[in-house]
C-alpha positions in Angstrom: 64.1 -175.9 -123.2 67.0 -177.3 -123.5 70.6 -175.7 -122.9 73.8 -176.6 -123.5 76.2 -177.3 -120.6 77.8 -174.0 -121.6 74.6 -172.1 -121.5 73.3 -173.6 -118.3 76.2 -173.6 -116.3 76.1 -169.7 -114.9 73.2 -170.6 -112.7 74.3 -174.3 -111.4 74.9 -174.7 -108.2 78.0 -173.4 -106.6 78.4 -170.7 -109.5 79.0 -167.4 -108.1 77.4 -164.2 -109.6 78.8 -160.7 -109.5 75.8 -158.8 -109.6 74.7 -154.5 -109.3 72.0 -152.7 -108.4 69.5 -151.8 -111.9 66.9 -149.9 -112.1 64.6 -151.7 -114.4 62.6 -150.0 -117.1 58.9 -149.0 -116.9 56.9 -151.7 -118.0 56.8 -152.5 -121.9 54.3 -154.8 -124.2 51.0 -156.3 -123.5 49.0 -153.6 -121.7 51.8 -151.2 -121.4 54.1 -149.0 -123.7 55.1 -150.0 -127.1 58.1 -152.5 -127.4 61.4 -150.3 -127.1 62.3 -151.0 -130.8 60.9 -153.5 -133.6 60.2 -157.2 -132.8 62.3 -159.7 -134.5 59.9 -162.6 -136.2 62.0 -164.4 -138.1 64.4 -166.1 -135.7 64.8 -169.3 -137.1 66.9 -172.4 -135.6 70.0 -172.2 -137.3 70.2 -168.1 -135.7 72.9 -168.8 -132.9 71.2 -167.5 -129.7 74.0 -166.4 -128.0 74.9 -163.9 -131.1 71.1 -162.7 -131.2 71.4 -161.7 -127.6 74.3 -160.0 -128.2 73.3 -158.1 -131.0 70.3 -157.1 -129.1 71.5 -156.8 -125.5 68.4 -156.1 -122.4 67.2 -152.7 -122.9 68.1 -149.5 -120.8 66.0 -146.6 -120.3 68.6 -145.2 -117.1 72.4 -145.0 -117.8 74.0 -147.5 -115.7 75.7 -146.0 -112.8 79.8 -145.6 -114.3 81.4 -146.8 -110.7 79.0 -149.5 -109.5 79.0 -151.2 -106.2 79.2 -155.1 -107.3 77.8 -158.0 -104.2 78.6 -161.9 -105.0 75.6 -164.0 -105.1 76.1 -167.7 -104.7 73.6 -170.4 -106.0 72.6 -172.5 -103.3 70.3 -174.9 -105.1 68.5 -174.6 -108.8 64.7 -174.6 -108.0 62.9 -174.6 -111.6 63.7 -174.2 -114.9 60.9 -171.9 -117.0 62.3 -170.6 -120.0 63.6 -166.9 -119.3 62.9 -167.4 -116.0 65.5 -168.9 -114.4 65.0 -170.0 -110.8 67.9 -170.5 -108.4 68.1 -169.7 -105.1 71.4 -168.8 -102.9 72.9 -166.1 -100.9 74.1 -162.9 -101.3 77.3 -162.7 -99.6 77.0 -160.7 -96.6 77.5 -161.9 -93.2 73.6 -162.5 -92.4 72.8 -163.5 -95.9 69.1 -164.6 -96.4 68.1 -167.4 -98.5 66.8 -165.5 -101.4 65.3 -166.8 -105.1 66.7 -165.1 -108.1 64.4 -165.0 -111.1 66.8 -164.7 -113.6 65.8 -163.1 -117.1 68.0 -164.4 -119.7 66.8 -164.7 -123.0 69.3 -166.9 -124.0 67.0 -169.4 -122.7 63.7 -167.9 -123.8 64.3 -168.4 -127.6 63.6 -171.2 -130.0 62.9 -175.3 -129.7 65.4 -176.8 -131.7 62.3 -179.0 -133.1 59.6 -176.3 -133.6 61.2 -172.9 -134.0 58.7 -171.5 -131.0 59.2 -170.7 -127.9 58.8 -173.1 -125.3 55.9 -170.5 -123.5 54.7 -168.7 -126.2 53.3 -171.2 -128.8 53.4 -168.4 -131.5 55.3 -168.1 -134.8 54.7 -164.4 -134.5 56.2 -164.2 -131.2 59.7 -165.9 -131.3 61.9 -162.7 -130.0 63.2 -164.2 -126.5 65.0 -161.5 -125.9 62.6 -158.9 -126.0 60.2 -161.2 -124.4 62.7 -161.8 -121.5 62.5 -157.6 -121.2 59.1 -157.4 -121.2 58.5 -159.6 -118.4 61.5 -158.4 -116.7 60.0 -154.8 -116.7 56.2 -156.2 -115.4 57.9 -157.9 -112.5 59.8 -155.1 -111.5 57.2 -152.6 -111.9 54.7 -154.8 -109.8 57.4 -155.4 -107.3 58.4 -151.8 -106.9 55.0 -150.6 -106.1 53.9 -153.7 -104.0 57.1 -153.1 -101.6 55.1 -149.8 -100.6 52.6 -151.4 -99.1 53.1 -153.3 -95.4 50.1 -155.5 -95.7 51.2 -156.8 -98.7 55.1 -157.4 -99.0 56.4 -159.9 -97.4 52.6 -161.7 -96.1 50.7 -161.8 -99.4 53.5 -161.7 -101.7 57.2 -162.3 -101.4 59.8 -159.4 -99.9 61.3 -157.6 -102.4 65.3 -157.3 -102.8 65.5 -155.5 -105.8 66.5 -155.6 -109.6 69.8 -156.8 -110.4 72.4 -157.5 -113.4 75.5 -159.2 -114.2 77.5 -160.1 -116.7 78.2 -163.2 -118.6 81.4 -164.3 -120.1 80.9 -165.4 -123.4 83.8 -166.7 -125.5 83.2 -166.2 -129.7 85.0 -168.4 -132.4 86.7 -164.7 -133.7 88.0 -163.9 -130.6 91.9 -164.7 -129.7 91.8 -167.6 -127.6 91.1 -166.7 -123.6 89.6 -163.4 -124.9 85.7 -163.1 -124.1 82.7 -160.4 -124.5 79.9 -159.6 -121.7 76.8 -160.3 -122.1 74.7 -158.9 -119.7 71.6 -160.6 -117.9 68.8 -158.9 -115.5 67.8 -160.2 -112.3 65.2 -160.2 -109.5 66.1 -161.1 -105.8 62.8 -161.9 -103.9 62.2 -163.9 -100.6 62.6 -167.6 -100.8 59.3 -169.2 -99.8 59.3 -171.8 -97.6 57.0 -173.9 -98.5 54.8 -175.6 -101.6 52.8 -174.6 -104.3 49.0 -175.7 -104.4 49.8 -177.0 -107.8 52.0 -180.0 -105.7 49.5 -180.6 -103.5 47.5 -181.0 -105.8 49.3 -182.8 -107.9 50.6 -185.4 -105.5 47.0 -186.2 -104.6 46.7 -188.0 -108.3 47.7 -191.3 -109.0 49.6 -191.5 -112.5 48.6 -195.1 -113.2 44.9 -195.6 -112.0 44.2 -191.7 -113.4 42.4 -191.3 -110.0 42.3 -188.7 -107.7 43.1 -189.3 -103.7 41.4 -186.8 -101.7 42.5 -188.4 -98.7 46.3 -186.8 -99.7 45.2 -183.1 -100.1 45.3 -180.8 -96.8 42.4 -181.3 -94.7 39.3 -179.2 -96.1 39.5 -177.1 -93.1 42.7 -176.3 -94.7 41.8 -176.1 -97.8 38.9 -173.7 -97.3 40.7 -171.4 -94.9 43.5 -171.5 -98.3 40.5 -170.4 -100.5 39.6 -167.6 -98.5 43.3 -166.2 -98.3 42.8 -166.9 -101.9 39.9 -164.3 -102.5 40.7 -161.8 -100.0 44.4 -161.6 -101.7 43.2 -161.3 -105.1 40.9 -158.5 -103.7 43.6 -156.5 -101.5 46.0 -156.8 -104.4 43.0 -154.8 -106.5 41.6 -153.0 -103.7 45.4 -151.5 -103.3 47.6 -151.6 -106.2 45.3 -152.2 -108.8 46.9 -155.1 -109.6 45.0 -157.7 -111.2 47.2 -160.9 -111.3 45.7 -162.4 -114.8 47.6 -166.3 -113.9 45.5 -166.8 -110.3 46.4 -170.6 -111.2 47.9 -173.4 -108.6 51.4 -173.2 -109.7 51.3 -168.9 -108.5 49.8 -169.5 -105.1 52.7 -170.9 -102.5 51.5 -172.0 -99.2 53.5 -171.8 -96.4 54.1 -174.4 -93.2 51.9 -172.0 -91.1 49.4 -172.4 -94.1 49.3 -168.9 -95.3 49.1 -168.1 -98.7 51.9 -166.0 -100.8 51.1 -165.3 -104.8 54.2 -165.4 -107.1 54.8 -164.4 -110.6 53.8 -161.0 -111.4 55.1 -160.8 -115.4 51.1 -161.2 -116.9 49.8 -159.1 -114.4 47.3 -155.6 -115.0 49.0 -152.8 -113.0 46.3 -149.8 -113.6 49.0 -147.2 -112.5 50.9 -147.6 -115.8 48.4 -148.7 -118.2 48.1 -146.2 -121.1 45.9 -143.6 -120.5 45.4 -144.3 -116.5 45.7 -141.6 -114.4 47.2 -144.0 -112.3 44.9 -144.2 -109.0 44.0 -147.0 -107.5 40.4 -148.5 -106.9 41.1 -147.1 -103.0 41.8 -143.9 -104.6 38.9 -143.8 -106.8 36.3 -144.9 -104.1 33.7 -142.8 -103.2 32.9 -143.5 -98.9 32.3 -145.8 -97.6 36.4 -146.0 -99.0 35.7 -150.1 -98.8 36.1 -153.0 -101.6 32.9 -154.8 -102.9 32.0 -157.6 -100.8 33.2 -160.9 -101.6 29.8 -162.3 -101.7 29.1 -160.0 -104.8 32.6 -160.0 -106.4 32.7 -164.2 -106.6 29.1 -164.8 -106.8 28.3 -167.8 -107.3 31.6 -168.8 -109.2 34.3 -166.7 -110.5 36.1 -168.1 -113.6 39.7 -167.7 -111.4 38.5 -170.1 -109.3 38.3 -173.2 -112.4 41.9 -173.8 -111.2 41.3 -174.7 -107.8 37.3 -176.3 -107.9 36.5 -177.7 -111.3 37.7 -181.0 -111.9 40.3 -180.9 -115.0 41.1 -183.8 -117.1 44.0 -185.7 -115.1 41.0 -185.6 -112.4 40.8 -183.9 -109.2 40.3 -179.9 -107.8 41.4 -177.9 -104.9 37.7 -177.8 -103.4 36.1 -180.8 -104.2 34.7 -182.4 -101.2 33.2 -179.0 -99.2 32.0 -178.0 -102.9 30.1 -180.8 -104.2 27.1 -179.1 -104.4 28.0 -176.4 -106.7 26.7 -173.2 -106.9 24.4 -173.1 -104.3 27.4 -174.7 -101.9 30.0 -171.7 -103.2 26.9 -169.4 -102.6 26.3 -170.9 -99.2 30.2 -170.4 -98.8 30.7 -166.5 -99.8 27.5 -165.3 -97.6 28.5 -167.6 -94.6 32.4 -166.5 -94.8 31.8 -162.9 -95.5 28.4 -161.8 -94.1 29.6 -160.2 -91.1 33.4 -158.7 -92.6 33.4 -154.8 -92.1 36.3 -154.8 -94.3 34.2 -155.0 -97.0 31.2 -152.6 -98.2 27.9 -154.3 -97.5 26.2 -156.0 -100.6 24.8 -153.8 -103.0 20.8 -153.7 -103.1 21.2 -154.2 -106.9 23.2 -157.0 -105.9 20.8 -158.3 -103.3 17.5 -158.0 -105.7 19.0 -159.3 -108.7 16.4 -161.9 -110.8 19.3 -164.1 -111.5 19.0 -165.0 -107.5 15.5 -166.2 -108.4 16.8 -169.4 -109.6 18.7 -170.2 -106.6 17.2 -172.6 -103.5 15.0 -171.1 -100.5 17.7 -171.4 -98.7 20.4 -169.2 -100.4 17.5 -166.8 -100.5 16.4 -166.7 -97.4 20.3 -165.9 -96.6 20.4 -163.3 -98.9 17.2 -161.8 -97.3 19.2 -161.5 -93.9 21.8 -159.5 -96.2 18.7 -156.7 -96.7 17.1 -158.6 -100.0 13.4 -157.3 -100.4 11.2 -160.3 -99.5 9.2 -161.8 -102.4 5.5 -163.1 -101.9 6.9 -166.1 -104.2 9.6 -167.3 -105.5 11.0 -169.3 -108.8 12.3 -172.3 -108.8 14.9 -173.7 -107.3 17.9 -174.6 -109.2 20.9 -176.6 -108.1 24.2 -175.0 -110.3 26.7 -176.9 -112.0 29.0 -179.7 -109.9 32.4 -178.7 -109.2 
């Protein structure tokens, strides 16, 4: 979308933001709790965004503290531009300050095309309210964030660190104001750690050539690399399950940052499943659920043979070109050959289930992948099907 000067300018470079602590509402919408009042559907283009927002200002389930503590926080550099989600990153104004990124939920900027009347990431008529929208996702993210900040093995190596929920206001000047008179609006904000780094999605993309629509291989990672990033891959997705009950719902290129030391950090949590405040959940986790062995499934069962998450990263897409093309090209029976190979040995996982292991639908696969899952504890069969190559990545 596209903002005006005036609109943009709060999160330019160089602008300074007084910002306090918030505690963020539980989350709202999709899965969760019902919105906190009545959608507005008919926002049309000639509605000035500025007054919408004002007239229906972020939503508070907490009283704001009376005698806040306010930090400065100082863009350093405007990394992306998605609709509510602003993206800067800067410092906060202490004497070690960290490079953090600020995901900045202003719906302001989540509203209407000035050629469509939609939204620029919700291609609905129904679904047009940026300012509740911005609230919504503001209250996923914060709810996935709180809880994953519990968790060692998580925050701060699978996911980013966690600095909290934040507002601040906005000066906003209205034509029926006296001139140099202005109104706050205000504007919620998540501080996380800044990633060094690049997305898969780069990578990825940087490997395709605009003009000959063909994909260079030769400029992704190595597929050493890219393999050991797939792993990371499903053993994040399954720790993030296994321990939050988180499911992420957007696995996609763009959400999976890779590091220089090639470790892999998910980002984005406003789609995601949290099971602890679902309706109705009694709000344990799979771990807590478990009965022993306390362990996650086994890989090998959970992804077999392909698991649709994965389309992003091994099925060729129209522009051309995957994540795991190369190691991959055979398939199925190569992914197959892949999860029992990678896994068969991991005690961090429960072994294979023998309804797993004696499933018909392993009768279609090649001698070899069954001879691998026989060293798993598959009953032996005096003769098999036949052998069936899947599907080409």
């Amino acid at each position: 979308m596209d903002l005006t000067e005036d609109q943009m300018s709060p999160y330019q470079k160089g602008s300074v933001l007084e910002i306090r602590l918030h505690v963020p509402p539980l989350p709202f919408g999709f899965y969760y709790s019902a919105y906190p009042r009545e959608e507005r559907v008919e926002l049309w283009t000639h509605e000035d965004r500025v007054a919408f927002a004002l007239a229906h200002p972020p939503f508070d389930d907490v009283p704001p503290d009376p005698n806040p503590e306010f930090h400065t926080f100082t863009i350093v550099e405007d990394k992306t531009q998605r609709s509510s989600q602003e993206q800067p990153f800067g410092e906060d104004g202490s004497d070690q300050a960290p490079l953090l990124l600020a995901k900045v939920y202003d719906g302001v900027g989540n509203m209407t095309l000035p050629e469509s009347g939609l939204r620029e990431d919700y291609n609905d008529i129904n679904d047009i309210d940026g300012m509740l929208r911005a609230d919504s996702d503001y209250s996923i993210e914060a709810g996935a964030f709180e809880i994953l900040t519990t968790h060692d093995n998580i925050s701060g190596k699978v996911v980013p660190r966690y600095y909290g929920c934040w507002t601040f206001p906005l000066e906003v000047s209205l034509p029926e104001l006296p001139e140099g008179q202005s109104v706050q609006r205000w504007v919620r904000m998540i501080l996380m750690e800044f990633i060094k780094g690049e997305s898969t999605e780069a990578k990825i993309n940087r490997a395709r050539n605009p003009e000959t629509r063909k994909f260079q291989y030769d400029l992704l990672p190595p597929e050493s690399v890219r393999l050991h990033v797939l792993r990371q891959l499903v053993e994040t997705e399954i720790l993030l399950w296994w321990e939050v009950g988180l499911t992420h719902q957007d696995f996609a290129p763009r959400n999976v940052m890779i590091r220089e030391d090639n470790s892999v950090v998910v980002i984005d949590f406003y789609q995601v499943r949290i099971t602890t405040y679902l309706k109705n959940s009694d709000g344990k986790t799979p771990k807590e659920r478990a009965d022993d062995p306390k362990l996650p499934v086994s890989p090998i069962e959970t992804y077999w043979p392909f698991r649709p998450s994965w389309s992003f990263f091994l099925v060729e897409n129209a522009a051309g070109g995957c994540w795991g093309t190369g190691y991959f090209n055979g398939g199925m029976e190569m992914t197959a050959e892949w999860l029992i190979e990678t896994w068969s040995d991991d005690d961090r996982y429960a072994p294979p289930s023998e309804e797993f292991l004696n499933h018909v639908e392993h009768m279609v696969r090649s001698p070899k992948i069954i001879n691998m899952l026989e060293d798993l504890g598959r009953a032996p069969a005096a003769s098999e099907g036949p052998s069936s190559i899947g599907q080409d990545c």
